[in-house]
C-alpha positions, 0 to 999 in steps of 0.5 A: 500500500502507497503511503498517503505522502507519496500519494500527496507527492505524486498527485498535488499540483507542482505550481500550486505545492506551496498552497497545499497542506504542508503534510511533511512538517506536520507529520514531524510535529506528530512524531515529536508528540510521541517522542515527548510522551510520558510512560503514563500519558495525561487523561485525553479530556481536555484535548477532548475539551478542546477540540469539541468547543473549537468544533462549535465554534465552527458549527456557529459560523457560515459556511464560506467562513473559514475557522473565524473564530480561531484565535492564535497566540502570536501575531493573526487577525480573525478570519472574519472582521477582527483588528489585525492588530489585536492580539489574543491570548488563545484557547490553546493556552488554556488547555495545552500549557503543559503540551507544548508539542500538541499546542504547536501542532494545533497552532501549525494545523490552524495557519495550514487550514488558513493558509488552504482556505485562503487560496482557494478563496482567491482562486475561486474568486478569479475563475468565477470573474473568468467564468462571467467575463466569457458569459458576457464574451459568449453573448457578444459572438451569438449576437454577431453570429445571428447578425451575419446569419441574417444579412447572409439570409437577407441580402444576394450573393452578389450584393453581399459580396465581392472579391473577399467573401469574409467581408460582408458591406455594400458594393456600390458600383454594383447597384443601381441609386435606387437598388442602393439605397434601399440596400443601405437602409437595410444595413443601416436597420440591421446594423441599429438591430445590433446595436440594440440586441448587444447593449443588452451585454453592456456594449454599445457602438460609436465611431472612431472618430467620435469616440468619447462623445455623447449621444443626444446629451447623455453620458459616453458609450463603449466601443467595442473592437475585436483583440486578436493577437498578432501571431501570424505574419499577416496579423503583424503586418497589419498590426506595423501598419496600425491596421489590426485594431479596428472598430468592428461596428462604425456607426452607420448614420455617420458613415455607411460605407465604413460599416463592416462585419468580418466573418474572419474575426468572428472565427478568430473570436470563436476560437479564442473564447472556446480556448478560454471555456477550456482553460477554465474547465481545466482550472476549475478541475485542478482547484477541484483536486486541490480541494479533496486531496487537502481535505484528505490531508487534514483526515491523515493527519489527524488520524495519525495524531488520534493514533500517536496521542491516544485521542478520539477527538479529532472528528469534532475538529474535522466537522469544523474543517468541512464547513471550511470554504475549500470543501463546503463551497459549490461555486466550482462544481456549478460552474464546472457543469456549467462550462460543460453545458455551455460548450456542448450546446455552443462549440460541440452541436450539443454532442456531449462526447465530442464536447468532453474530448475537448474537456477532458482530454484522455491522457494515452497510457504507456504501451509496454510495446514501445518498451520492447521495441526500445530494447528490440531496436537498441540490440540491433543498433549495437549488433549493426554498428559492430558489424560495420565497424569490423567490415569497415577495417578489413576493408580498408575504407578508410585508408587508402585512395578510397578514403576520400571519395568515401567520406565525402560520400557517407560521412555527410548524410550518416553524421547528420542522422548520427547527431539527429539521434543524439539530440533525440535521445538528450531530449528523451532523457530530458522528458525523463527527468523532468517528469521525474522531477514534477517539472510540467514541460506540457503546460510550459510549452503548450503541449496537448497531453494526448497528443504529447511525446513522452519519453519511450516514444524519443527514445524509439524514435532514436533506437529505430533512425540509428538502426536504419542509419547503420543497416544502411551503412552496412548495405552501402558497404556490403554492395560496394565491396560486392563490385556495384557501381560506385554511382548506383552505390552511392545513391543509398545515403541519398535514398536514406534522406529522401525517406526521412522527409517524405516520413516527416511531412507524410499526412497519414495518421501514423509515425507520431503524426501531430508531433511531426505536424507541430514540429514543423509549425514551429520550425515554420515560427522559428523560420519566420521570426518576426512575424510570428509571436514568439512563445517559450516553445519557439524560442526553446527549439531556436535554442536547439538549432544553434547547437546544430550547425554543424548538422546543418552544415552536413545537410548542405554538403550532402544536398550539395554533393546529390544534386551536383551528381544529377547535373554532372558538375564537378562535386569538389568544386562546388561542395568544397572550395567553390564560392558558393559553398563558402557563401552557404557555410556562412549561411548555415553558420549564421541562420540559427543565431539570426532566428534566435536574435529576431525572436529576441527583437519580436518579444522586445517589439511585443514587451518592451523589455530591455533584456531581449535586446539583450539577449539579442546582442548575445546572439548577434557576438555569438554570429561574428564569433562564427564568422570570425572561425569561418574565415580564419579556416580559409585564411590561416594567418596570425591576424585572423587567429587573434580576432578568433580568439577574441571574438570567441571568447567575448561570446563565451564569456556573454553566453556563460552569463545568460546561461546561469543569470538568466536562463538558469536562474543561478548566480545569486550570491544572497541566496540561501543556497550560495550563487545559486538560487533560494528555491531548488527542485534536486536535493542535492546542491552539488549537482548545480556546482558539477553541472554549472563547471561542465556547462564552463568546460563545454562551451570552451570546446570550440578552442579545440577546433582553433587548434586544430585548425592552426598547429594541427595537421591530421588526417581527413578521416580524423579531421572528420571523426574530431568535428563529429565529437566537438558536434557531438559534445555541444548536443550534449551540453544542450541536453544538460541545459535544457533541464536546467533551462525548463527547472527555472521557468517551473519555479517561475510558474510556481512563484506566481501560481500559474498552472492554467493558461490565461487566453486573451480575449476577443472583444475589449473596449476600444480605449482599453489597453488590450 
């Protein structure tokens, strides 16, 4: 059987665990009471006393009060009304002047049962002002839903019409004077019918250029516009324009032919407000669970104190703590079947079922298979890879006249799939570890649960590519061995990558479909940076795109060397001396660090936040540092080595900083835990010195790679082997910081209890500041 706090562990909300109970410390006042007990225990009748008059004073009080008549011995104001700054001598006192230790554990239990009642107070309370704010929003889409029904029924296609069919105003040239001013009178009725049916929601229209004005004397009325964010590259555009906002309804009578309802917006707003339905249900659920699981809390331990103090009065103070707010309160459960009746009737077409997919998303449970194949693909991999490594020395392919040609051929494509997997299998044991430390990666980075990768689905992902990657080896060097032509032979790397982007862009429901859908969603955001409102998700992959340059050098190479081969012309020209290689080693060296930086500038366009640009120029020295290291591999001269040495290690310097100060958080040399921060998820504070010392050690590998370049002279196969390894070291080093990255955002969320997604919403007064 699981013990309760293990139970309580795994099941409590990460960013709501200071809220909860604090069932550990009072589990260890317990302990303290039965280690403070005498052989011959005092008779129980005044803790009996105690508690049953502590449970009448909870009888007394209504039921969303909470323990109001409680009063503590050190500084506390009542629950209710009193002066804080009276003090009152308790009854504890009273009857434990001689039980210290039990007088501690009431007094401790009693700010627990404040400290629950409180949250739960200020949640409910935030959840049922969200919970009218959508009722309003609900009402303000019908009424415009009804109205664009309407004119839809009323008015031909022709005339409703013209070349944007989401745009419903009148096309003068169209009609005749007659034909039109009967068309505008009728816009002019429909648009007053509007008006009128949503001042019943508290909104009224005025136009832009009169806002603020009265209408035949009385007081100023709303305009009303329509909020939706700038997270396409259209939308932004229009937004740089000062084009987005706009007033949805003009009034008619001051101008007709600005009068125009957008079908588009409505879908927009739609979307918007059922994201928001669904954000509440599920924070509505989590208080739920807050609620039961610390009232089962409050039942285990005061069992364990019956138990420790051999009591029977603990039921009388639990009658009390049910008539608490955070059970006794309905508030929640109404809404909830509420929200549910709503969405059915609104977003669902009153199909429950379909409803609650979107409700209570069912989490998928773990497949034993995907354990067996993990374990199946891993012995082949290894079975595979010893096979070509021993053909690969008796054949001698990597010395000899062969060596060149072949390099060129295989160490593109198989080094690129080679340090795809690595990055894979660092993000699985990412997956791992978060989920082993309660880190909420799915709520961090906006991920559906039952769509969601986990972590033996990363892993499958990268045991099943390096398995193909090295049969493949294999099979290239078994034909090539065999007398194939070298031309056909060839062609297999080439066949192997065509695979990979026709599995990663295939429509059919299979290989882990929305996860490869969202995956280029957000490389398509990352791609165009500034056009696309930047969430943590973008700017996290971003962050993992410049760790892979080299692969994205190896990509160019092999796309290089298959596409020059179809045309005939010269490999070695083109894909490794010609000016075009250089312009797109340049290209490729700055693409991740150019993305990175207009995100940076795009949430500094969006916050006004100094510290983007900030982070902006970190990216920016990191892409002279490159430049600097590209140019001194084709100029090897004393100058170039100087500005390498100089540029890198500025970069370094600025990018050891953000890492620990700002992306992990560290460094704070007043923290109780010294230079790193007060409040940590691993026990252990060794780990984050180790960890802080290996991230030091990895982002300095590029000095061998400056050796390399100016003293050392090796072989290509080993000039090659020791790219991979450097490659090879930075997605590891980016698999260490991704933890770490993800740990801090958690407690961010933690410190400001953020567990549900808060969605803008659509319709907002025109002078608000949306």
């Amino acid at each position: 059987m699981v013990k309760f706090s293990k139970e309580l562990e795994a099941q409590l909300i990460p960013e709501w665990k200071d809220a909860f109970v604090n069932y550990w410390q009072l589990k260890k006042l317990v302990k303290r009471i039965k280690l403070s007990q005498t052989p011959n225990p005092p008779p129980p009748s005044p803790v009996a006393a105690f508690i049953s008059s502590l449970a009448g004073k909870f009888r007394r009080l209504p039921s969303d009060h909470h323990l109001s008549q409680v009063k503590k011995k050190k500084k506390n104001d009542s629950f209710e009304d009193g002066d804080p700054n009276e003090h009152h001598e308790t009854e504890l006192s009273q009857f434990f002047s001689e039980e210290d230790e039990v007088k501690i554990f009431f007094e401790t239990l009693n700010e627990e049962l404040e400290k629950v009642n409180e949250f739960y107070g200020s949640r409910e309370s935030e959840f049922m002002e969200r919970g009218d704010s959508l009722r309003e929003q609900l009402g303000i889409l019908l009424e415009f839903k009804r109205i664009l029904e309407d004119r839809r029924r009323k008015i031909s296609p022709s005339a409703s019409f013209s070349r944007s069919s989401s745009t419903f105003s009148p096309r003068h040239s169209s009609f005749s004077e007659n034909t039109e001013s009967n068309a505008t009178s009728a816009e002019v009725s429909e648009t007053d019918e509007a008006i009128a049916a949503l001042e019943k929601h508290g909104v009224t229209f005025i136009n832009a250029a009169v806002r603020g004005k009265t209408k035949k004397g009385n007081k100023p009325m709303m305009a009303l516009r329509v909020h939706i964010p700038a997270t396409t590259p259209s939308r932004t555009i229009s937004a740089v324009m000062g084009m987005l906002w706009e007033d949805l309804i003009n009034n008619p009578k001051k101008d007709v032919s600005g009068d125009s309802i957008s079908r588009k917006k409505i879908q927009w707003a739609e979307k918007m407000i059922r994201g928001a339905f669904v954000e509440l249900y599920k924070g509505l659920g989590l208080l739920k669970t807050f609620s039961w699981l610390n009232m089962k809390a409050f039942v285990k331990i005061l069992k364990k104190f019956d138990k420790v103090a051999n009591q029977k009065a603990s039921a009388s103070y639990l009658q009390g703590v049910k008539k608490s707010a955070f059970i006794s309160s309905d508030k929640v459960v109404r809404l909830m079947d509420e929200v549910e009746s709503i969405f059915t009737k609104h977003f669902a077409n009153d199909d429950r079922k379909k409803a609650m997919k979107y409700l209570r998303p069912q989490q998928p449970k773990d497949s034993h298979m995907t354990t067996f194949f993990v374990g199946l693909f891993t012995g082949c991999f290894v079975s595979l890879f010893i096979v070509y490594a021993t053909l690969a020395h008796l054949s001698g392919v990597f010395s000899g006249p062969n060596e060149v040609s072949y390099m060129d051929v295989v160490y593109p494509v198989f080094s690129m799939f080679a340090l795809l997997s690595l990055h894979m299998f660092m993000y699985g044991c990412n997956l791992f570890t978060w989920k082993q430390a309660r880190i909420n990666y799915n709520f961090i980075f906006e991920f559906q649960s039952s769509t969601a990768l986990k972590y033996r689905d990363a892993f499958l992902i990268c045991t099943t590519t390096m398995t193909a990657v090295v049969g493949a080896l294999v099979i290239h060097l078994i034909l090539g061995l065999s007398g194939f032509s070298p031309v056909q032979v060839d062609y297999i790397p080439g066949l192997l990558l065509l695979i990979f982007v026709v599995l990663l862009i295939c429509p059919f429901d299979m290989f882990y479909r929305p996860t490869r859908y969202y995956f280029l969603r957000v490389f398509r955001n990352t791609v165009f940076s500034p056009f696309y409102k930047v969430l943590l998700v973008d700017s996290f992959l971003a962050d993992q795109l410049t760790s892979q340059i080299t692969l994205l050098r190896l990509m160019e190479s092999a796309i290089c060397y298959f596409t020059a081969g179809s045309f005939g012309m010269r490999r070695g020209e083109i894909c490794k001396s010609g000016t075009l290689y250089w312009e797109l080693a340049y290209l490729s060296s700055f693409l991740p660090y150019y993305w990175r930086a207009m995100q940076c500038a795009r949430r500094w366009f969006d916050d006004n936040d100094l510290d983007h640009l900030a982070n902006l120029g970190k990216y920016a020295s990191a892409m002279v540092a490159a430049g600097a290291r590209l140019t001194y591999s084709r100029q090897d001269t004393h100058f170039w080595f100087i500005i390498v040495l100089v540029t890198s290690f500025v970069a370094t310097i600025y990018q050891l900083y953000w890492d620990f100060a700002k992306d992990w958080g560290i460094l704070n040399p007043k923290s109780r835990n010294p230079w790193l921060r007060d409040e940590l998820i691993l026990k252990s504070k060794g780990i984050y010195y180790l960890s802080i010392v290996l991230n030091v050690i990895l982002r300095v590998a590029w000095v061998e790679s400056v050796l390399q370049l100016h003293k050392l002279h090796i072989r290509n196969v080993e000039s090659k082997m020791l790219d991979f390894l450097l490659a090879s070291l930075e997605v590891i080093r980016r698999g260490h910081w991704n933890f770490y990255r993800l740990e801090n955002e958690q407690l961010n969320n933690v410190g400001k209890y953020r567990a549900v997604k808060t969605v803008p919403l659509p319709f907002l007064d025109a002078d608000s500041d949306g």
